[in-house]
FIFI-466074 format. One record per residue (C-alpha): residue in three letters; z, y, x. Coordinates in Angstrom, 3 decimals, m for minus. Example, Ala and Ser with C-alpha at 12.3 -4.5 7.8 and 13.67 -1.06 7.14 Angstrom:
2
<pt "ALA"; <7.800; m4.500; 12.300>>
<pt "SER"; <7.140; m1.060; 13.670>>
This chain:
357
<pt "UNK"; <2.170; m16.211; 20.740>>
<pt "UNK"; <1.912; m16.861; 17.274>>
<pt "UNK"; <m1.495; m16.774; 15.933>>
<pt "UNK"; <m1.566; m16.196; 12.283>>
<pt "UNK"; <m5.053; m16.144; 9.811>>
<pt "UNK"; <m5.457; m13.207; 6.998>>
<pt "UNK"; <m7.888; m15.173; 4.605>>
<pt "UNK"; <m9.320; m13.161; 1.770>>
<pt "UNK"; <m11.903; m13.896; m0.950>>
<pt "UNK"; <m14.266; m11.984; m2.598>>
<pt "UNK"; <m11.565; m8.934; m3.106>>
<pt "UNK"; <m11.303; m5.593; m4.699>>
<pt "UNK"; <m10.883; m2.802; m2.357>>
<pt "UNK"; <m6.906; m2.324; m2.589>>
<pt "UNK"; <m6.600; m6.171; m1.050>>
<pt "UNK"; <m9.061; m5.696; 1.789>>
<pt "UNK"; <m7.424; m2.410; 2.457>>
<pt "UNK"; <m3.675; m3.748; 2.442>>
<pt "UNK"; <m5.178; m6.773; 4.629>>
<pt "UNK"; <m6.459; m4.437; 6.914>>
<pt "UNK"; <m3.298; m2.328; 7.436>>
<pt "UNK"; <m1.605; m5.302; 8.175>>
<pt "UNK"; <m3.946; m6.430; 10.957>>
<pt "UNK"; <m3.984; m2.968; 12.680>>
<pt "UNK"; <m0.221; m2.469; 12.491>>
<pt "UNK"; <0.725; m6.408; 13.672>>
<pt "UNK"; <m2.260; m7.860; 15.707>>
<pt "UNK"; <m0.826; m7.514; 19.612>>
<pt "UNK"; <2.510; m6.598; 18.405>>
<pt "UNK"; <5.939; m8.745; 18.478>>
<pt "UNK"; <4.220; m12.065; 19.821>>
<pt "UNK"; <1.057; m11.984; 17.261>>
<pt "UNK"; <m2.277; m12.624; 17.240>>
<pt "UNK"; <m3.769; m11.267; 13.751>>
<pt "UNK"; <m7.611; m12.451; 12.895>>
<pt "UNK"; <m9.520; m12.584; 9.477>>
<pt "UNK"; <m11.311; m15.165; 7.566>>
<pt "UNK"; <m13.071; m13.901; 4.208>>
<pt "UNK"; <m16.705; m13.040; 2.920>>
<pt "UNK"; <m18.673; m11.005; 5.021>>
<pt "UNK"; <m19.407; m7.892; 2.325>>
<pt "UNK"; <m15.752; m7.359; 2.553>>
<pt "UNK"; <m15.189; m3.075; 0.975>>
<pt "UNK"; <m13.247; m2.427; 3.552>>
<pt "UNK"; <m13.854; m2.817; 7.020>>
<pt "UNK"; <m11.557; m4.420; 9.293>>
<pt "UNK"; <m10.409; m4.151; 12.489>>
<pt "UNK"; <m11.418; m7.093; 14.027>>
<pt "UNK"; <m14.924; m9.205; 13.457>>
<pt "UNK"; <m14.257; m11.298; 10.145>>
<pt "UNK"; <m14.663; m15.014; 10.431>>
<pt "UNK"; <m17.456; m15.881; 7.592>>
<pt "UNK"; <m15.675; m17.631; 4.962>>
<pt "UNK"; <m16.418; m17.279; 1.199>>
<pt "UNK"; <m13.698; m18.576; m1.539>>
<pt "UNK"; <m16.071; m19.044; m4.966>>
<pt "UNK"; <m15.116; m16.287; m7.378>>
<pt "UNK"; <m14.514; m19.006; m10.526>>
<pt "UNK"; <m11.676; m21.449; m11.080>>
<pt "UNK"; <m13.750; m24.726; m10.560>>
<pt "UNK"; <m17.145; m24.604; m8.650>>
<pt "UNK"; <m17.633; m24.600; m4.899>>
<pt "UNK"; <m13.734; m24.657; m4.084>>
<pt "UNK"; <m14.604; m28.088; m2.520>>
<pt "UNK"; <m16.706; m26.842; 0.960>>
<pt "UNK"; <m14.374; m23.799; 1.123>>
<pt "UNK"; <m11.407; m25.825; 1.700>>
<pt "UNK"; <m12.964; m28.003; 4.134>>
<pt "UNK"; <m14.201; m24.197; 6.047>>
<pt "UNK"; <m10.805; m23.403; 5.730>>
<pt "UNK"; <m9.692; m26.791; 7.438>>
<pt "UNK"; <m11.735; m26.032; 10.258>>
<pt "UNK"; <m11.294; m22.685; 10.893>>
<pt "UNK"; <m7.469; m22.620; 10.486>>
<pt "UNK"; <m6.949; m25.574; 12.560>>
<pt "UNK"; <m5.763; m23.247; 15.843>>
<pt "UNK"; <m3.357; m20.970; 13.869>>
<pt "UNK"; <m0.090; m21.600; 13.032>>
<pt "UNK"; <0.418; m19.112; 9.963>>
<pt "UNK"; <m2.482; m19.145; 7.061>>
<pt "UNK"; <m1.670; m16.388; 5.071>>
<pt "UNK"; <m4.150; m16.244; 1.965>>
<pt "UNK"; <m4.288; m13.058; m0.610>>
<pt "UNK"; <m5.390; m13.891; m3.842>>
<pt "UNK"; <m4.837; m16.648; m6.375>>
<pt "UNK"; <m8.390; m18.398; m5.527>>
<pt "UNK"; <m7.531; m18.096; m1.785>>
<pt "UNK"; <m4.078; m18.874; m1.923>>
<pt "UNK"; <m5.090; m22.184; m3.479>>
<pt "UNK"; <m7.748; m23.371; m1.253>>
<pt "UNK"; <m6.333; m21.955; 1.981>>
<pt "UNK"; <m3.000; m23.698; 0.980>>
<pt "UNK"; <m4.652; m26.817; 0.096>>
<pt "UNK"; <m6.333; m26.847; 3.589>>
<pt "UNK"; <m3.699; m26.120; 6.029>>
<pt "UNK"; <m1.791; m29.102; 7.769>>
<pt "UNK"; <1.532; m30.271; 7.497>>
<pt "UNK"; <2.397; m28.810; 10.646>>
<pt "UNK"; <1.227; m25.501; 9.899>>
<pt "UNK"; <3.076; m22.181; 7.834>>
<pt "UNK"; <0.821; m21.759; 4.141>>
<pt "UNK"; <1.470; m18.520; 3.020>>
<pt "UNK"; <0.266; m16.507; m0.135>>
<pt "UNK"; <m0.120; m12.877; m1.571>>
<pt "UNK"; <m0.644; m13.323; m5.250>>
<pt "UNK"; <m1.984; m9.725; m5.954>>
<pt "UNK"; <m3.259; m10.049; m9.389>>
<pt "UNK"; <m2.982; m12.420; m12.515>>
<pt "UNK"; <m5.523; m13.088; m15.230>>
<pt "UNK"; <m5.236; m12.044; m18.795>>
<pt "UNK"; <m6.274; m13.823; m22.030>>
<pt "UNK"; <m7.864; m10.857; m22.980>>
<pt "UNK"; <m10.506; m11.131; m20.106>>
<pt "UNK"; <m10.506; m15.139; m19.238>>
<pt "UNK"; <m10.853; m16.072; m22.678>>
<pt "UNK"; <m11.809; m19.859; m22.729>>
<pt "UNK"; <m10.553; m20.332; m18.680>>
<pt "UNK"; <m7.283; m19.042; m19.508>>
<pt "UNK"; <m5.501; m22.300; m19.668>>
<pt "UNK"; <m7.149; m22.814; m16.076>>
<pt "UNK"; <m5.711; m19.846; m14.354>>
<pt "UNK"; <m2.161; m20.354; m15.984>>
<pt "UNK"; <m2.542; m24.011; m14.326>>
<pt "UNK"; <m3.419; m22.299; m10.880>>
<pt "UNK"; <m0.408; m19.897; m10.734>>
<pt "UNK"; <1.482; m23.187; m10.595>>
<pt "UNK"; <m0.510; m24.577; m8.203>>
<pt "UNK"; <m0.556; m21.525; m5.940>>
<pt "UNK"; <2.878; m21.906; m5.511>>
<pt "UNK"; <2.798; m25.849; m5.046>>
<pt "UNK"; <0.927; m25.960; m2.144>>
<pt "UNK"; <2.295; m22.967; m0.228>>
<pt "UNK"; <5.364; m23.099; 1.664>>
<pt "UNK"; <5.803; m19.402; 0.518>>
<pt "UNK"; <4.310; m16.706; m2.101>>
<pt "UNK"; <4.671; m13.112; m1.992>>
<pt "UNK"; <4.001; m11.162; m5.365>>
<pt "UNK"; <3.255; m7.333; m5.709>>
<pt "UNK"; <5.758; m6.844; m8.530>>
<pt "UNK"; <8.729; m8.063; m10.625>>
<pt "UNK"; <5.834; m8.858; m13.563>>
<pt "UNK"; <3.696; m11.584; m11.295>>
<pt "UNK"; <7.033; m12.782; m9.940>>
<pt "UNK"; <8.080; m13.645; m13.477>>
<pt "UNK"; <4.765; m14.622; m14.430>>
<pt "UNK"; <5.076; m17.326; m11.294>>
<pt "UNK"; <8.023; m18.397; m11.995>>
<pt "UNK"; <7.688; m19.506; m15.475>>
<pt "UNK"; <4.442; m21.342; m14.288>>
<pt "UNK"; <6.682; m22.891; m11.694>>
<pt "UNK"; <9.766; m23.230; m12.685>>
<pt "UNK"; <11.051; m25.800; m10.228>>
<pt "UNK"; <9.588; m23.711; m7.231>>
<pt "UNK"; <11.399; m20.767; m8.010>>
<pt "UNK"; <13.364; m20.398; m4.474>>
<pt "UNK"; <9.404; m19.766; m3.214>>
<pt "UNK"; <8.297; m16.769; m4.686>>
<pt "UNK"; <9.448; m13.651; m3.323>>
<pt "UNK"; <9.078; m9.954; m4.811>>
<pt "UNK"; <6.861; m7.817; m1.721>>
<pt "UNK"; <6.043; m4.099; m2.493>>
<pt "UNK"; <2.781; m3.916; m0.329>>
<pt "UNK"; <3.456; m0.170; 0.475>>
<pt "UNK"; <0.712; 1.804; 2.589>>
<pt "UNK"; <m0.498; 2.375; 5.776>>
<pt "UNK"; <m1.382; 5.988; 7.455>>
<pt "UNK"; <m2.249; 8.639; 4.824>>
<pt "UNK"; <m6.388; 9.668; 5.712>>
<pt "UNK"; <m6.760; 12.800; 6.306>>
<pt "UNK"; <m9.655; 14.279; 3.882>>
<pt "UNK"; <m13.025; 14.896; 5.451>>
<pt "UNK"; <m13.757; 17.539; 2.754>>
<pt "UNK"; <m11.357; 20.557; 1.125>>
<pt "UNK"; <m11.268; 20.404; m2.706>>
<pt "UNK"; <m13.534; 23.131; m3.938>>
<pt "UNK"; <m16.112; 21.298; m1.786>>
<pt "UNK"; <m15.859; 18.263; m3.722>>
<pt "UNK"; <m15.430; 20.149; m6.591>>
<pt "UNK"; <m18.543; 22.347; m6.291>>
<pt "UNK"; <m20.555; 19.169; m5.198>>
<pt "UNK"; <m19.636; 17.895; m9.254>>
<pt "UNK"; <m20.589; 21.032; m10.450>>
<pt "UNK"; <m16.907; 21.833; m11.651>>
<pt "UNK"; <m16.921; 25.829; m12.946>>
<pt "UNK"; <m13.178; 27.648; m13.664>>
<pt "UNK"; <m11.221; 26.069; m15.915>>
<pt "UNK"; <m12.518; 22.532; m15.985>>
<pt "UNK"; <m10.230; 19.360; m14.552>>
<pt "UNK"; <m11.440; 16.706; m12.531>>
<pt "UNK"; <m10.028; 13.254; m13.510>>
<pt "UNK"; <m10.164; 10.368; m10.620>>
<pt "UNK"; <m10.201; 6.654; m10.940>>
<pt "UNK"; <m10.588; 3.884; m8.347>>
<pt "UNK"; <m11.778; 0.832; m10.153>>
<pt "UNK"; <m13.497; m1.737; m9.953>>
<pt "UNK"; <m15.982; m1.887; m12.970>>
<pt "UNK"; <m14.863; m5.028; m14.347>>
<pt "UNK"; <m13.028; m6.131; m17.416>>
<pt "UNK"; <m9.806; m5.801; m16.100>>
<pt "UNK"; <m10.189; m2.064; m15.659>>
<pt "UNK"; <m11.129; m1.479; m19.661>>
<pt "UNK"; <m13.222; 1.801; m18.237>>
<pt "UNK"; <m14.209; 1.951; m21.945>>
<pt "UNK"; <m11.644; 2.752; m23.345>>
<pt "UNK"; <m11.465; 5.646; m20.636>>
<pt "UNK"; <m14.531; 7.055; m21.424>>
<pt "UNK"; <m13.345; 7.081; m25.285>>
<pt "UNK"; <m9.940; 8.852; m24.097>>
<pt "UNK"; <m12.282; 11.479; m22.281>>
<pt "UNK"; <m14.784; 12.094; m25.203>>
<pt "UNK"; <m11.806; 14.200; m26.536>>
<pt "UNK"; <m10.890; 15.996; m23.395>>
<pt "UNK"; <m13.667; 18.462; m23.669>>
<pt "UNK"; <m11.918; 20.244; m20.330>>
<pt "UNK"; <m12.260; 17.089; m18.116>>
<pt "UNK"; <m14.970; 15.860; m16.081>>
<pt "UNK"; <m14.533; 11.915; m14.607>>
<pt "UNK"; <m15.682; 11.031; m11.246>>
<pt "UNK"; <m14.989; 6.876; m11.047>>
<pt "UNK"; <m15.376; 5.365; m7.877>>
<pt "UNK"; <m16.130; 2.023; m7.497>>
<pt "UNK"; <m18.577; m0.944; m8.201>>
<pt "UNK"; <m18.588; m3.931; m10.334>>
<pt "UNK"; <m20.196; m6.113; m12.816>>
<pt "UNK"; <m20.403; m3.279; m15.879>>
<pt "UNK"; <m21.702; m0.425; m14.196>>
<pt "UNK"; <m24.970; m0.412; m16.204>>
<pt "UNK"; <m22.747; m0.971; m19.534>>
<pt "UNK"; <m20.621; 1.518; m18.655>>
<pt "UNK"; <m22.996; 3.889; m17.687>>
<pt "UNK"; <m25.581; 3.414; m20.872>>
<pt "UNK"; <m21.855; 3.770; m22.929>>
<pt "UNK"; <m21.559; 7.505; m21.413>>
<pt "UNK"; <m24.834; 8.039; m22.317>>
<pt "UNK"; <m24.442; 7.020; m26.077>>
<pt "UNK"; <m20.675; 9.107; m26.279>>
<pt "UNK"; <m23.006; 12.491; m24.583>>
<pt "UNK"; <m20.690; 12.540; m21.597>>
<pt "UNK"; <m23.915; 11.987; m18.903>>
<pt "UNK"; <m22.858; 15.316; m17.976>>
<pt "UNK"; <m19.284; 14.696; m17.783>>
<pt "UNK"; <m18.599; 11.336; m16.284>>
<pt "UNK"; <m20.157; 10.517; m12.525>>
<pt "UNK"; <m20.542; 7.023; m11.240>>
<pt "UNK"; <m20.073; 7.425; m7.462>>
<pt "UNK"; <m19.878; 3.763; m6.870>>
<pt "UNK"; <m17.739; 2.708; m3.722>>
<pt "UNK"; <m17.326; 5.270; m1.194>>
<pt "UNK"; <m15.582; 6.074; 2.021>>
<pt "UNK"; <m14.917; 9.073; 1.521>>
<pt "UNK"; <m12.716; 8.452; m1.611>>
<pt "UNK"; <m9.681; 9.828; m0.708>>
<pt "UNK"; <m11.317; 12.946; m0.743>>
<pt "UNK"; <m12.229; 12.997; m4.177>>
<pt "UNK"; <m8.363; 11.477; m5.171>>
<pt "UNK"; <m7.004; 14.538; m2.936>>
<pt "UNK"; <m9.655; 16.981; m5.275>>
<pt "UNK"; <m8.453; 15.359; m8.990>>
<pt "UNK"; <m6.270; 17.506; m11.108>>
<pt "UNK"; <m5.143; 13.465; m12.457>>
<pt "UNK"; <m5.763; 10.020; m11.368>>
<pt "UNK"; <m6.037; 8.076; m14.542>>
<pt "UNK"; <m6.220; 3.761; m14.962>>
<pt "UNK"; <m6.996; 2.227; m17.929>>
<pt "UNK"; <m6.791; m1.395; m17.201>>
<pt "UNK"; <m5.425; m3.997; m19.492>>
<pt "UNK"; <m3.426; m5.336; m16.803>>
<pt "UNK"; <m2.266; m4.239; m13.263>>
<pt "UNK"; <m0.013; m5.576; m10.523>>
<pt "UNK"; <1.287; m2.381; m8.795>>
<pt "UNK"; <m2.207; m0.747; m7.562>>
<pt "UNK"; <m2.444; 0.624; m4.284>>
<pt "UNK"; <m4.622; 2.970; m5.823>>
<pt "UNK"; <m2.153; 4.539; m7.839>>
<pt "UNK"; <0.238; 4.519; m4.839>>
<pt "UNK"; <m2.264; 6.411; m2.533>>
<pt "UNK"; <m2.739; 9.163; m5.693>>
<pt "UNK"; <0.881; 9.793; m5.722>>
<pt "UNK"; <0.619; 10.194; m2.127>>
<pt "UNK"; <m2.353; 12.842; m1.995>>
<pt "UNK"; <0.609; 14.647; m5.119>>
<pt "UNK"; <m2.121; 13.812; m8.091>>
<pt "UNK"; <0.025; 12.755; m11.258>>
<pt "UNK"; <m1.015; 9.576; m12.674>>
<pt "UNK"; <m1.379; 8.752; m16.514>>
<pt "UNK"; <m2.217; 4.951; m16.657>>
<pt "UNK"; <m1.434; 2.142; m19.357>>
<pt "UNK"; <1.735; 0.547; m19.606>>
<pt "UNK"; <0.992; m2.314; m18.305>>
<pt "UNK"; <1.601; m5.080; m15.421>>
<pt "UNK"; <3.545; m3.805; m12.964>>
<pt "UNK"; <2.997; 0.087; m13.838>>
<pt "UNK"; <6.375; 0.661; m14.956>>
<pt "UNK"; <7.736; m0.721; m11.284>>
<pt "UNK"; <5.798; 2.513; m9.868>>
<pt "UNK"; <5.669; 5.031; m12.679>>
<pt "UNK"; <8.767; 6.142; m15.111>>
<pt "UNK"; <7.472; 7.809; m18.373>>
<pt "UNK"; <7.305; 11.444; m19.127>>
<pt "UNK"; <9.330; 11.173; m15.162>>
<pt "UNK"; <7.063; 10.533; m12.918>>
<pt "UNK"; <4.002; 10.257; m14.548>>
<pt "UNK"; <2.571; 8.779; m18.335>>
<pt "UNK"; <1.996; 5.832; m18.979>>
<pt "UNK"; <0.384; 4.689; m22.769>>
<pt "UNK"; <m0.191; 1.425; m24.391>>
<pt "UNK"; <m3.406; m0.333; m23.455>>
<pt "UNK"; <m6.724; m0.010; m25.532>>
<pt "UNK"; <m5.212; 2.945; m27.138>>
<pt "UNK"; <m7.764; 5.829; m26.379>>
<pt "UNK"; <m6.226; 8.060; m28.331>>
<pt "UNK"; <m2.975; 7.838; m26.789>>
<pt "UNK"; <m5.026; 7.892; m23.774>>
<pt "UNK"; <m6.439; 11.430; m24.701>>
<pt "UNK"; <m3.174; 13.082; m25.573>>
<pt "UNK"; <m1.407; 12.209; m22.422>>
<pt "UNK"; <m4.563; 13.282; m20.236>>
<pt "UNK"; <m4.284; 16.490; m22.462>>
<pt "UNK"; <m0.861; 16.857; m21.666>>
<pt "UNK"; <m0.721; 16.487; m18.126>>
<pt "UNK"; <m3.945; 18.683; m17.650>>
<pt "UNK"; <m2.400; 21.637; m19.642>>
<pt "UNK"; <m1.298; 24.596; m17.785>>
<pt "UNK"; <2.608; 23.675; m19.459>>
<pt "UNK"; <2.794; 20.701; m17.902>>
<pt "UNK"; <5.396; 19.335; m15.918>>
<pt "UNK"; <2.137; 17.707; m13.170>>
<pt "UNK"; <4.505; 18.875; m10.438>>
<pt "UNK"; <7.341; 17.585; m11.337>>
<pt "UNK"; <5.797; 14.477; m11.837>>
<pt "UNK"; <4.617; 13.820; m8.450>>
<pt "UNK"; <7.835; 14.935; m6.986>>
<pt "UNK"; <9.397; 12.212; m8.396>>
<pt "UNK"; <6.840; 9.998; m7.906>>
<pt "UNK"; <6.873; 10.427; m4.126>>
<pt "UNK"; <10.918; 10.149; m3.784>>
<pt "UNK"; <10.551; 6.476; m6.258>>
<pt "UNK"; <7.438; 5.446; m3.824>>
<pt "UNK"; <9.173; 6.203; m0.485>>
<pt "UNK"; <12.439; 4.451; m1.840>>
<pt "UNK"; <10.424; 1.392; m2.813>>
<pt "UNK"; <7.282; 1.069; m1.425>>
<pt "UNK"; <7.870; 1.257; 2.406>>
<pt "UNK"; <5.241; 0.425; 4.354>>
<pt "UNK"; <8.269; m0.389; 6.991>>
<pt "UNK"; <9.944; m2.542; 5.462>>
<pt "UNK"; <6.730; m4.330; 4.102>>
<pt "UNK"; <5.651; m5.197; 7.829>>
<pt "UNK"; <8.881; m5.864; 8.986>>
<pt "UNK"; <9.412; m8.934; 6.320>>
<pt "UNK"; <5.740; m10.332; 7.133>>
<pt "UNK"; <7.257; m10.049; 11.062>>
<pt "UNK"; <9.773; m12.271; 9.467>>
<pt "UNK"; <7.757; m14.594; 7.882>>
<pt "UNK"; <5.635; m14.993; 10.456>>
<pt "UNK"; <7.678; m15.907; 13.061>>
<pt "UNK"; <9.734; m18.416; 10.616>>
């Protein structure tokens, strides 16, 4: 049997989510024995009790006692798999010599939103892959990013398309969820999945929407700027418009409800969130960013504009919402590219792999 340890920090709900898909499709299975280390508020829940375990959110303070609760708790497990760049670090740091380090690197921090730490986090993608025998990224863009952080550890970093797990099934029908936002005939509802943080640039989405008179914006999600997003809605008169559902489990039924499922983050890896709106055959207009152009082809499977652009924003929301547009041809694409990619099968079967390695 080999026992292998999931360890997540303080994650967004796509990382908890893809965490927990792996558990419930490996744990018992092939000669494994799955468990999870992270905090205990974890979005998601998993599907076995979660070993408390909290990796700080910053790039310096309190790394010190995680590592040593690492230490401890991975010492019976022969596979520490970490997800995260904060994780990967301190789990990697912590396991022994005679133990398999592995690491998800899920997301990478901009400039734009690190600001003075920036020079710290480029340090860490080095490090991430210095003191892990292997790291998986979500796209080409954090591969590259890795690489040219480590250029000597190249042969380490692998390129792993996360895919998804079953498809929920949607509690509620559509004009359910769209009578419970008070959506009359010819309105659109526009979906995001965010969480309300920097990275996410939900400003610049409630610009975009303050000329899309048609469209009403449920986000769902939590995070740091909810009360600054929420007093910005106020000031642009969309309170009527825009609804802050926070984080919900029944999310996929609003996704399966939206006429579009719309990011507008200044940077992405390849979101699961995006993924799982393809999959419910909602279009997706996003910014080109990250690892968006590894799931979503321009004007062929979806739009994708340049970041802090509201404006552009607005046009291609306009576009895709507009009786003429070519929504369903979009998502027919977009489901052949995701099930030629993004196999969930093939996913698992290389963590089987590197597992048992």
């Amino acid at each position: 049997m080999t026992r292998v340890l999931q360890v997540l920090g303080r994650s967004a709900g796509g990382i908890a989510r893809h965490v927990a898909d792996i558990v419930e499709a490996l744990d018992a299975s092939d000669g494994l024995s799955i468990d999870v280390a992270g905090p205990p508020d974890l979005p998601i829940p998993m599907p076995k009790p979660v070993i408390d375990v909290t990796i700080p959110d910053g790039p310096l303070v309190g790394h010190v006692p995680a590592i040593r609760a690492l230490r401890r708790i991975g010492a019976r497990y022969d596979v520490v798999h970490a997800h995260g760049l904060r994780a990967g670090i301190d789990a990697g740091i912590a396991v022994r010599s005679d133990q398999r380090s592995l690491a998800t690197v899920h997301n990478l921090v901009q400039a734009e939103i690190a600001g003075w730490k920036t020079f710290i986090y480029r340090r860490a993608e080095g490090l991430v892959v210095a003191v892990n025998d292997h790291v998986f990224a979500v796209s080409e863009d954090v591969a590259r990013r890795l690489r040219m952080a480590a250029p000597r550890r190249g042969d380490r970093i692998e390129v792993l398309y996360l895919g998804l797990g079953a498809p929920p099934v949607p509690g509620r029908g559509r004009d359910e969820i769209r009578a419970e936002l008070g959506l009359g005939p010819g309105t659109h509802l526009v979906v995001t999945m965010a969480r309300l943080a920097p990275q996410k640039a939900l400003h610049v989405l409630l610009a975009a929407v303050e000329h899309v008179p048609e469209a009403v914006v449920a986000i769902l999600g939590e995070g740091p700027l909810q009360t600054a997003l929420e007093v910005d809605a106020r000031r642009r008169g969309l309170a009527e418009r825009v609804h802050f559902l926070g984080f919900r489990g029944d999310a996929h039924d609003y996704l399966a409800a939206a006429d579009v499922f719309c990011l507008s983050s200044v940077w992405e890896g390849v979101p699961l969130a995006a993924q799982e709106a393809i999959r419910a055959r909602v279009p997706v207009v996003a910014t080109d960013v990250g690892g968006m152009r590894e799931l979503i082809s321009n004007k062929l499977s979806g739009r994708l504009v340049p970041p802090d652009d509201p404006a552009e924003l607005a046009r291609a929301l306009r576009e895709t919402l507009t009786p003429q547009s070519d929504r369903e041809r979009f998502v027919e694409r977009a489901l052949v590219d995701l099930e030629t990619r993004f196999s969930t099968e093939k996913m698992l079967e290389r963590l089987r792999e590197a597992y048992a390695s």
